[in-house]
Backbone as a printed PyTorch tensor [residue, N CA C, xyz], in Angstrom:
tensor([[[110.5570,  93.5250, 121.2740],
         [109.6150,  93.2240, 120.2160],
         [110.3610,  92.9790, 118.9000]],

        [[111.5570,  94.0710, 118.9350],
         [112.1130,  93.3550, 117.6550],
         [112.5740,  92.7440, 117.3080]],

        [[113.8320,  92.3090, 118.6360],
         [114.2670,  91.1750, 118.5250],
         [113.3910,  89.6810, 118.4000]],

        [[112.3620,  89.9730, 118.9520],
         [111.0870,  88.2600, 118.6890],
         [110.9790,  88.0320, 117.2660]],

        [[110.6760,  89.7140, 116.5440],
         [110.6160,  89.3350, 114.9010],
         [111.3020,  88.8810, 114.1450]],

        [[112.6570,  89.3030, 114.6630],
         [114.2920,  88.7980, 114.1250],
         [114.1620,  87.4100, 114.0400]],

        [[113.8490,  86.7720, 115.5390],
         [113.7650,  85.1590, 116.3080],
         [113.1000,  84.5130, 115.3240]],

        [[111.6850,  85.0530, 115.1150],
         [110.3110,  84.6240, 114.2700],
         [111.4130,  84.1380, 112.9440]],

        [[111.8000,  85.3010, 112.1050],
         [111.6920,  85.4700, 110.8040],
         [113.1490,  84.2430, 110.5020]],

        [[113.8600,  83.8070, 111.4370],
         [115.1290,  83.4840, 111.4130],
         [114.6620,  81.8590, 111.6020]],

        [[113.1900,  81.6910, 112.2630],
         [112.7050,  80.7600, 112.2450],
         [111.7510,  80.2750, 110.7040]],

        [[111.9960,  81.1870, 110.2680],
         [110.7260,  81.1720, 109.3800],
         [112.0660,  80.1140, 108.0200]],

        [[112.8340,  81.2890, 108.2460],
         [114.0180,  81.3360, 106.9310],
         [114.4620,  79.4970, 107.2890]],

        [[114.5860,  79.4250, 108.4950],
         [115.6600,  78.0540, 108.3640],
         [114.2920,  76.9010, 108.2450]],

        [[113.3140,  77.1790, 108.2490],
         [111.8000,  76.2990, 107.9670],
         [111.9150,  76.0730, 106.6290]],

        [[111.9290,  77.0250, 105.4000],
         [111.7890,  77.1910, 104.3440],
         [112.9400,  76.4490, 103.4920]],

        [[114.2520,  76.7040, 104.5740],
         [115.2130,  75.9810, 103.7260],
         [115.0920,  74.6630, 103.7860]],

        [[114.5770,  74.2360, 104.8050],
         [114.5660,  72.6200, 105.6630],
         [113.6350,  72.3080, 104.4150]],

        [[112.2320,  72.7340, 104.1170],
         [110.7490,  72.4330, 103.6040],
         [111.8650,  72.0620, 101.9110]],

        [[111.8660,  73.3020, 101.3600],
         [112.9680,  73.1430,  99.8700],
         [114.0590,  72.1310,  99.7260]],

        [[115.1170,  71.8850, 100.8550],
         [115.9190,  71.1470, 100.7370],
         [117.2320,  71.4230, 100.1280]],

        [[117.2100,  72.4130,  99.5150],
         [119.0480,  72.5180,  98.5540],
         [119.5660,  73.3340,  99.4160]],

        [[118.9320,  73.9380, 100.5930],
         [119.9400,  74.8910, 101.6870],
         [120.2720,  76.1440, 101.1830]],

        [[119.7500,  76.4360,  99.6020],
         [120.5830,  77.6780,  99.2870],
         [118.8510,  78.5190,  98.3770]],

        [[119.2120,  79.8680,  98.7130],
         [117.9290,  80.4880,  98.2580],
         [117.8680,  81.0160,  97.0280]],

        [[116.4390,  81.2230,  96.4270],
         [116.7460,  81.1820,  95.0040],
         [117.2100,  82.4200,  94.5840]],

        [[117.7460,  82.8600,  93.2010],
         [118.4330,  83.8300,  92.9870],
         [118.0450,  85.2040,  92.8930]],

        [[118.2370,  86.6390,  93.0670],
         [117.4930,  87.6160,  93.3860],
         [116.8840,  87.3340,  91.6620]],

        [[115.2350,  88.3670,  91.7360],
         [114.9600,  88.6790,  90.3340],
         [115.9360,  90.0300,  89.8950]],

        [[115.6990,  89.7510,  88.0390],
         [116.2490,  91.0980,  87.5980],
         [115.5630,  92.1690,  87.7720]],

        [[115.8840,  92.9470,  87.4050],
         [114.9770,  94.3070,  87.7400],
         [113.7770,  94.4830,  86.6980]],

        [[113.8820,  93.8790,  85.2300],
         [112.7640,  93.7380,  85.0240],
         [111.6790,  92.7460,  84.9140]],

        [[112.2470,  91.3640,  85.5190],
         [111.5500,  90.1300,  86.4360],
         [110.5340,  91.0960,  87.7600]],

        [[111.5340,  91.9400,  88.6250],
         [110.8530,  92.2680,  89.5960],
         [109.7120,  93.0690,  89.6270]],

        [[110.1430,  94.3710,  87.9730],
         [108.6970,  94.6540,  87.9330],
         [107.6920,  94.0700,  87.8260]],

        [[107.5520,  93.4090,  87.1050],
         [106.7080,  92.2810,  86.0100],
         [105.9780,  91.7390,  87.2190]],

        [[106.9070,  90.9800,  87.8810],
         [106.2830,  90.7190,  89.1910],
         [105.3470,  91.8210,  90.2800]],

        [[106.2310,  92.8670,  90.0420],
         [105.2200,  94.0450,  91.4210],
         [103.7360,  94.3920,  90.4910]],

        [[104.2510,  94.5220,  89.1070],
         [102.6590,  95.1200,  88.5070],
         [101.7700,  93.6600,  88.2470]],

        [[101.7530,  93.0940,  88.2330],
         [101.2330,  91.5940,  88.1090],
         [100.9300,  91.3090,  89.8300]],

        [[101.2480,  91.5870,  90.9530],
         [101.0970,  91.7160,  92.2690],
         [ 99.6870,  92.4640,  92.3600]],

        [[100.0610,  93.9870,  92.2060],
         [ 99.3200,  95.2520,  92.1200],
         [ 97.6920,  94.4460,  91.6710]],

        [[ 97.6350,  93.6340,  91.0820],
         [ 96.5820,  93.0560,  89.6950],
         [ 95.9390,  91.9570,  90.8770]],

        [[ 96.5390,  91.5020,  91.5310],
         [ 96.3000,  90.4660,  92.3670],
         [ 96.7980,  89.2830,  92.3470]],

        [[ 97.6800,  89.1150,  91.4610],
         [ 98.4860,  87.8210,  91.3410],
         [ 98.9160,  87.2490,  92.8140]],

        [[ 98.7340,  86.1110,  93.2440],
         [ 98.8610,  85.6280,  94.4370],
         [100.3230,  84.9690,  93.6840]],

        [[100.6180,  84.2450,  92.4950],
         [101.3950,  83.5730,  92.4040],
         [103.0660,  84.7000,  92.6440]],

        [[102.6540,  86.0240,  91.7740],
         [103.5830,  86.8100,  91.4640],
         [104.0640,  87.5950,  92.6850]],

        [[103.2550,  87.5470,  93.9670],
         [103.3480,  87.7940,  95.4400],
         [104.3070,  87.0140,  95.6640]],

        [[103.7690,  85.5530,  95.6130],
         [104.7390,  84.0590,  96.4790],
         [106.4260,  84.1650,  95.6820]],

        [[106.3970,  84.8930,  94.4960],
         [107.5690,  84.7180,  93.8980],
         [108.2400,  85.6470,  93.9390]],

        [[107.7170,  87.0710,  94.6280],
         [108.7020,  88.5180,  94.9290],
         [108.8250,  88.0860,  96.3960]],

        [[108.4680,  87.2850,  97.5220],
         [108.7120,  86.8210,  98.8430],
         [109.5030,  85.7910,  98.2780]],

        [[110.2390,  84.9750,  98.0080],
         [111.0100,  84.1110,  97.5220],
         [112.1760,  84.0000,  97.1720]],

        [[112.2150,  84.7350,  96.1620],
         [113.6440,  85.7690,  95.5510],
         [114.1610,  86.8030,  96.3530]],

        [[113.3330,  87.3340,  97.6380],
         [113.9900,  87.9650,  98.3790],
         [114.6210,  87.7290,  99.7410]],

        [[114.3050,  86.3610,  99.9630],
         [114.6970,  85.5230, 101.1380],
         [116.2040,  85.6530, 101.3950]],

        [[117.0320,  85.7210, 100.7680],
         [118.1880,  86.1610, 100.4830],
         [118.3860,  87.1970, 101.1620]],

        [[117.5250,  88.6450, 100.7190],
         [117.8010,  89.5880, 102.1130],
         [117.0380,  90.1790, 103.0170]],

        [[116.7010,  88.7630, 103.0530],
         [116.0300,  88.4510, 104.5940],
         [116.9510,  88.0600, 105.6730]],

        [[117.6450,  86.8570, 105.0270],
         [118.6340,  85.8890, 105.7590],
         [119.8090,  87.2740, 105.8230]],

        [[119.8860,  87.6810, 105.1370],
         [121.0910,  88.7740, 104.6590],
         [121.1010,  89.6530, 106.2840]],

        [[119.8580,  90.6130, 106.3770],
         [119.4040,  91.2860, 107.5930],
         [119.2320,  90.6900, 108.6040]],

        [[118.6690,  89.3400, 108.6980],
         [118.7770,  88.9520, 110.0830],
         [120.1900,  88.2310, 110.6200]],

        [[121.1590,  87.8500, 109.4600],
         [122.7050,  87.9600, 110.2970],
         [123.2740,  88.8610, 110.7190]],

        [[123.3330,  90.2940, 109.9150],
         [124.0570,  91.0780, 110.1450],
         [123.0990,  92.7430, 111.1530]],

        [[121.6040,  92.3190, 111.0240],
         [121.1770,  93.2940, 111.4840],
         [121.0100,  94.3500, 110.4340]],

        [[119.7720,  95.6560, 111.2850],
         [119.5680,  96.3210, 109.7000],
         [120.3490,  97.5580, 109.7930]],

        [[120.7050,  98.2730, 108.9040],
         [121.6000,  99.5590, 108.7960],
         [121.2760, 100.4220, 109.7020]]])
C-alpha cells in the first residue's frame, strides 16, 4: 500500500513538472511566508492551501527518492 502511494505521488510530482515546464520546483516558503500561509489556510483560503502544496513539492520529490526516515 505504501509503496502504490510512493508510485502515485512520484506520478503526481513528474505530472506537475511536465504541466509547469521549467523542471525545477518552486522555492521552499520562509518561515514567515509559511505562517501567513497556514493562518490564511486555517480561514479557508483555497489559494493559500494551493501555495503551502507547491512550495513543498520539493520535499515531496525529496522523500520519494530517498524514502522517509
Amino acid at each position: 500500500m505504501f509503496t502504490q502511494l510512493l508510485d502515485l505521488l512520484s506520478h503526481v510530482v513528474c505530472l506537475f513538472l511536465h504541466v509547469t515546464g521549467g523542471g525545477t520546483f518552486p522555492r521552499a516558503l520562509s518561515a514567515a511566508q509559511e505562517k501567513k500561509c497556514l493562518e490564511e489556510m486555517a480561514q479557508g483560503s483555497q489559494a493559500a492551501r494551493q501555495k503551502l502544496i507547491e512550495h513543498n513539492l520539493r520535499l515531496v520529490a525529496h522523500i520519494i527518492k530517498n524514502g522517509c526516515p
